[in-house]
C-alpha positions as CSV (number, residue, x, y, z in Angstrom):
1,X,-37.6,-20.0,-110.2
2,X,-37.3,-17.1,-112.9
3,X,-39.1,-16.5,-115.9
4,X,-36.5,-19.0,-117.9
5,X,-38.5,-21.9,-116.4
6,X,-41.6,-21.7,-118.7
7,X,-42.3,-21.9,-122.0
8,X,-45.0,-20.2,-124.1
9,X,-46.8,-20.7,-127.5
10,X,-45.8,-18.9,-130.3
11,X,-48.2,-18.0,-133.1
12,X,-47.4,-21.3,-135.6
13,X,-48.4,-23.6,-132.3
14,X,-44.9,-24.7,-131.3
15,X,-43.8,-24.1,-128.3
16,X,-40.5,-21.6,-127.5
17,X,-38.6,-21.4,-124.2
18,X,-38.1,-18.4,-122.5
19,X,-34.3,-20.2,-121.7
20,X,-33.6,-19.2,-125.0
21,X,-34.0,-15.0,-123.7
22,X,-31.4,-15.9,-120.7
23,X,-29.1,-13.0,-119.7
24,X,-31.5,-10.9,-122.0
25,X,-33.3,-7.7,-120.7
26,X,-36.8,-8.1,-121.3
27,X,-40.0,-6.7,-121.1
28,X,-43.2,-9.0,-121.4
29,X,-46.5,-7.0,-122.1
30,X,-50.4,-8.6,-122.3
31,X,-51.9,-6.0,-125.7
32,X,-54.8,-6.3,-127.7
33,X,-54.9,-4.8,-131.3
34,X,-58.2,-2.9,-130.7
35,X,-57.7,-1.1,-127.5
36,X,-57.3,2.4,-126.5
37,X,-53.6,1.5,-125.6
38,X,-53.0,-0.4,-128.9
39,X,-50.8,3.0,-130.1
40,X,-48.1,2.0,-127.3
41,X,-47.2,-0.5,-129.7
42,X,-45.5,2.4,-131.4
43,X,-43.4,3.5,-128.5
44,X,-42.5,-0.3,-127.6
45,X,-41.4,-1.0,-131.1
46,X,-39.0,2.5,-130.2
47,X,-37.7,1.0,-127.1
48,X,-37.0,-2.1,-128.9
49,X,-35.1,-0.4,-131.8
50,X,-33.2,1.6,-129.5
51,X,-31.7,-1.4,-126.9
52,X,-32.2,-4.2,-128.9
53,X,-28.6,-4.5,-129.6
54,X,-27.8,-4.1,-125.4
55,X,-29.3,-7.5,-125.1
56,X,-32.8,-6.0,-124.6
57,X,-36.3,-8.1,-125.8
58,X,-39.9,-7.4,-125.4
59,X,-41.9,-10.2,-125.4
60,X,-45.6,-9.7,-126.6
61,X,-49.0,-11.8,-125.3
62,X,-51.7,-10.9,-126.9
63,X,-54.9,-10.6,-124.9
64,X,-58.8,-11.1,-125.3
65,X,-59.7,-11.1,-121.9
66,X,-60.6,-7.4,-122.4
67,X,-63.5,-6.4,-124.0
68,X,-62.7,-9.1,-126.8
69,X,-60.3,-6.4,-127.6
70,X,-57.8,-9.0,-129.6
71,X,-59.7,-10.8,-132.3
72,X,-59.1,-12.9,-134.9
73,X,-56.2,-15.7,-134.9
74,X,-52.7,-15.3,-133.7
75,X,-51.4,-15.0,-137.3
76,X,-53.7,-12.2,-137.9
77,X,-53.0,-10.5,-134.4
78,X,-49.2,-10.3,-135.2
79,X,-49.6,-9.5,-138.9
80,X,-51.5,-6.5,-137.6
81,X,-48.9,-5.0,-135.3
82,X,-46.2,-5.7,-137.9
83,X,-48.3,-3.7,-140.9
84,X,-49.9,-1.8,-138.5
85,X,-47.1,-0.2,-136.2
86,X,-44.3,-2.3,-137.9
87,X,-43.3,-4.2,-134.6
88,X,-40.0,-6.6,-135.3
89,X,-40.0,-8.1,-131.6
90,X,-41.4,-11.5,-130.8
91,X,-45.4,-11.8,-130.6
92,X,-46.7,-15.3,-129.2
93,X,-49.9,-16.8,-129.1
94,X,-52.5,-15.3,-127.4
95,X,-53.2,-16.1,-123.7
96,X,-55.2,-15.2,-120.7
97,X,-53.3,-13.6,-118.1
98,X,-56.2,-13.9,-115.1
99,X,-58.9,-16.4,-114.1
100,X,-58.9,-20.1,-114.5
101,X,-57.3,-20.5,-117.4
102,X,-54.8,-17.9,-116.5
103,X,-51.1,-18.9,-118.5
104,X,-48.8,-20.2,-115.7
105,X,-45.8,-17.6,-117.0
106,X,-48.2,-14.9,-116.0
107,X,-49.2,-16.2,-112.7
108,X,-45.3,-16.2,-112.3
109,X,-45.2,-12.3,-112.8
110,X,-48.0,-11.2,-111.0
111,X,-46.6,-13.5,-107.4
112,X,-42.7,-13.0,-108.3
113,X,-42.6,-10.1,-105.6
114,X,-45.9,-10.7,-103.6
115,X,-47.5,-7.5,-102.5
116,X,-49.4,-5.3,-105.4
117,X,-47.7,-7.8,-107.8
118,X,-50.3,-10.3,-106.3
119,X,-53.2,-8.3,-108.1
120,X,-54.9,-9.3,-111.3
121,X,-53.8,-7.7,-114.3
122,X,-56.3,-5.1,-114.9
123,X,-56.1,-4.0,-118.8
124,X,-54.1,-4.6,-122.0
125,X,-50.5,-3.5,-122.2
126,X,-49.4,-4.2,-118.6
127,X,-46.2,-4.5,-118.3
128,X,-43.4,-6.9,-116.4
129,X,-40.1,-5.5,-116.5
130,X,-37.0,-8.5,-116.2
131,X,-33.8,-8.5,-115.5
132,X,-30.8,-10.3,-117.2
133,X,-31.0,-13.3,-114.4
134,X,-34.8,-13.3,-115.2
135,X,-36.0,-12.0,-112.2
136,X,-39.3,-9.7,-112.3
137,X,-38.0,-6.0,-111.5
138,X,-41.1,-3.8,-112.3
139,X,-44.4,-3.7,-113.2
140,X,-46.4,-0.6,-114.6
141,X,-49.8,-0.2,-115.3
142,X,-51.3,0.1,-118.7
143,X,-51.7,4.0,-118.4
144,X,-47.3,3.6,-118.1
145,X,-46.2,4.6,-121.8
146,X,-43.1,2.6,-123.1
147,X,-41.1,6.0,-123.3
148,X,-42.0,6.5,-119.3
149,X,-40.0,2.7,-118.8
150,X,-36.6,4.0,-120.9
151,X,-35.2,4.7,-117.4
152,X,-35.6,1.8,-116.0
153,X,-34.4,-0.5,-118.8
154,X,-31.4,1.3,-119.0
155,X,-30.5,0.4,-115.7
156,X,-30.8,-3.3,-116.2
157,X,-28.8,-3.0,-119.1
């Protein structure tokens, strides 16, 4: 199993498969527009622009798990972050990434190496780290800012 296998909403209700981001980099993140981390959405966007053309994607979930800290609809959540911090990556629907209702691509992430990957995910703008064969490589707290992870892509790419 890899992260290929699912499939996720996207913010107009249809539904996109992560087979489409096969061979691709990526980096999947839960964020909220009204968090204290919401300004990494400025150094993602950077990452984005700078290995975007090495076959490198960061896929954004918007959370309101929280602290209701990502309000209003999913067409006003991504409209934010592309006024706001002027994002051009791929925001989907929003989801919950613990608890009952937990989406199944982020119970994939948090079991796909067992140990500390088992834990909940604590805050907005965790991050999951994949490689091109979609296999979860890395995961960094929300505390990790995108410039800290430049490393670490480059290696998978």
């Amino acid at each position: 199993m890899s992260v290929y296998d699912f499939e996720v909403k996207q913010t107009d209700g249809n539904e996109k498969s992560l087979s489409d981001y096969q061979g691709k980099v990526l980096l999947i993140v839960n964020t909220a527009t009204g968090c204290g981390f919401t300004p990494q959405y400025e150094g993602l966007q950077n990452l984005y622009d700078q290995y975007k053309g090495n076959g490198f994607e960061i896929l954004d979930f918007p959370c309101n798990q929280f602290g209701n800290q990502a309000p209003g609809t999913d067409v006003e959540v991504a409209g934010f972050c592309q006024l706001k911090y002027h994002t051009t990556f791929q925001t989907f629907a929003k989801i919950d990434v613990n608890g009952e209702n937990e989406d199944p691509l982020y119970s994939y992430l948090k079991s796909a190496q067992g140990g500390l990957l088992n834990k909940a995910i604590k805050w907005n703008f965790t991050k999951f780290l994949v490689d091109r064969e979609g296999n979860v490589v890395k995961r960094y707290a929300s505390q990790t800012k995108p410039e800290d992870i430049a490393k670490d892509i480059e290696v998978q790419l």
